[in-house]
N, C-alpha and C positions, 0 to 999 in steps of 0.2 A: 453581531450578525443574527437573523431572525431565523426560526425555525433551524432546520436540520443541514447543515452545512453540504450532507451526503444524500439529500433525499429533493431538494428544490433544486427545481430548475429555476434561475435568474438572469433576466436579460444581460446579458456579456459583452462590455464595449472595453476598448483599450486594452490595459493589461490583463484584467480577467479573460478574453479571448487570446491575449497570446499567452499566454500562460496555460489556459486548456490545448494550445496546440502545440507546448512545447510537452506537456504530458502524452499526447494521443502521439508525437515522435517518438516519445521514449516504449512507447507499447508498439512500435511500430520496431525499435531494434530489438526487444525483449525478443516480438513475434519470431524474426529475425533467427533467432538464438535459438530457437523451438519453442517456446511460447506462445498456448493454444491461441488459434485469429481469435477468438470468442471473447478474450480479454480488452481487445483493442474494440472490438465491433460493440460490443459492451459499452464501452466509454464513451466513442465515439457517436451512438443513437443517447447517451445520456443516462443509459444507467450508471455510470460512475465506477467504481472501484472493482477490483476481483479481491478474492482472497485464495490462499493457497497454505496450507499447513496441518498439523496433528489439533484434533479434538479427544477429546475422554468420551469415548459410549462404554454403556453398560455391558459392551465387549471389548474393553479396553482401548488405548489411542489408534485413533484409523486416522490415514491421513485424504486430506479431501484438498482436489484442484481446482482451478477456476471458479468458484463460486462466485457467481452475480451478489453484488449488493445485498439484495432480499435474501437470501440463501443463509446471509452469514452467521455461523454459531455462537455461544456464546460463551465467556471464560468461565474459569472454576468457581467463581463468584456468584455465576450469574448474568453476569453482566453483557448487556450484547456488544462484540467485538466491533460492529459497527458505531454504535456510540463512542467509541474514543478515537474512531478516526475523526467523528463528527466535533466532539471538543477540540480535538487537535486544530484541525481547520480553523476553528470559529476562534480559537485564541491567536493563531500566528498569520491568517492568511496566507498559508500553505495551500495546494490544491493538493490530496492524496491521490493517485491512480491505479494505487495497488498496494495490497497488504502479505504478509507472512505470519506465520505463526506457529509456535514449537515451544517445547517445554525444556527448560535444562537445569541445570545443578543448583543455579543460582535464580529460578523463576522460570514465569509463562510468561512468553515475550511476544508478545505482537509489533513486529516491524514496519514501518509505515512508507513506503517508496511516494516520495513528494516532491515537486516543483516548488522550491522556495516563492516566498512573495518579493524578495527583491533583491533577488542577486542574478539579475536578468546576464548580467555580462559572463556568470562561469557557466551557463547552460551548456554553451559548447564544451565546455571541457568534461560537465557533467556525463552529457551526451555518449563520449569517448570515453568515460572508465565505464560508463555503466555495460558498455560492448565488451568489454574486457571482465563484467561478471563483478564489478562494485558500484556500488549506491551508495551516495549520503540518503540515510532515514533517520525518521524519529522511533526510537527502539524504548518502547514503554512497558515497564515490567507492572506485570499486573499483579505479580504478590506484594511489591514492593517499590512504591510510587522513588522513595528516593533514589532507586536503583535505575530509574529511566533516564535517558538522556539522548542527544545527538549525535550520528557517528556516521564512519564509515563501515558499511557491512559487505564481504562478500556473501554470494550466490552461485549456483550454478539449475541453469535451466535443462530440464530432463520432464519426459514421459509428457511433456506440455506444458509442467509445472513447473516454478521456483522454487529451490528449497536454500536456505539462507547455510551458507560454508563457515565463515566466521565472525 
């Protein structure tokens, strides 16, 4: 895929439009759940992803909600948090529609809330745990690339934001 998987707009026929609209539903249950409209309306006019999680400032971890796309911080590395939703994308043909992020015992994890590229048939059932406060994401550890993988993660939506339970 050419340029920034998270930053171009591409004409959208077939599965890549239904696949952005089976994302802009799931921001549409999150919303639901209390999840600021600003994530969905976001997505929806095409700016893509939000982020929601803890950063390291020079006053220790502050946690920050909805951030647009442009907005997003970047890991202890350096690295901007948007760049690895953007490889993510460009290797699996995933759509991402929202991120998390938090630090814990074992790493800095940036969770990726994604519409797979072809597993069109479990959206529904996707749809119905993610109302229940779990998501299949790709959960990439940024200290420790071996450490990332695919899973099921809970969540609980609060103050507008998402913050990842288990």
């Amino acid at each position: 895929m050419e340029g920034s998987a998270l930053t171009e707009r591409k004409a959208e026929t077939g599965f890549a439009a239904a696949q952005r609209a089976e994302a802009s539903a799931r921001l549409g249950i999150l919303e639901g759940m209390g999840l600021d409209p600003s994530a969905k309306r976001a997505f929806d006019e095409g700016r893509r992803i939000c982020f929601d999680g803890t950063v390291d400032t020079v006053l220790g971890a502050v946690r920050l909600k909805c951030l647009l796309a442009g907005d997003f911080p970047t890991s202890r590395s350096g690295k901007p948090l948007l760049d690895e939703a953007a490889e993510f994308e460009a290797k699996t043909g995933a759509l991402v529609y929202f991120a998390t992020h938090e630090f814990t015992a074992f790493g800095e994890l940036l969770d990726l809330f994604y519409v797979s590229p072809d597993e069109e048939d479990d959206w529904g059932e996707e749809r119905r745990m993610l109302s229940e406060g779990l998501a299949y994401a790709k959960v990439c550890n940024l200290d420790d690339d071996m450490m990332s993988d695919f899973g099921m993660i809970g969540f609980d939506v609060s103050e507008g934001g998402i913050a990842r339970t288990m």
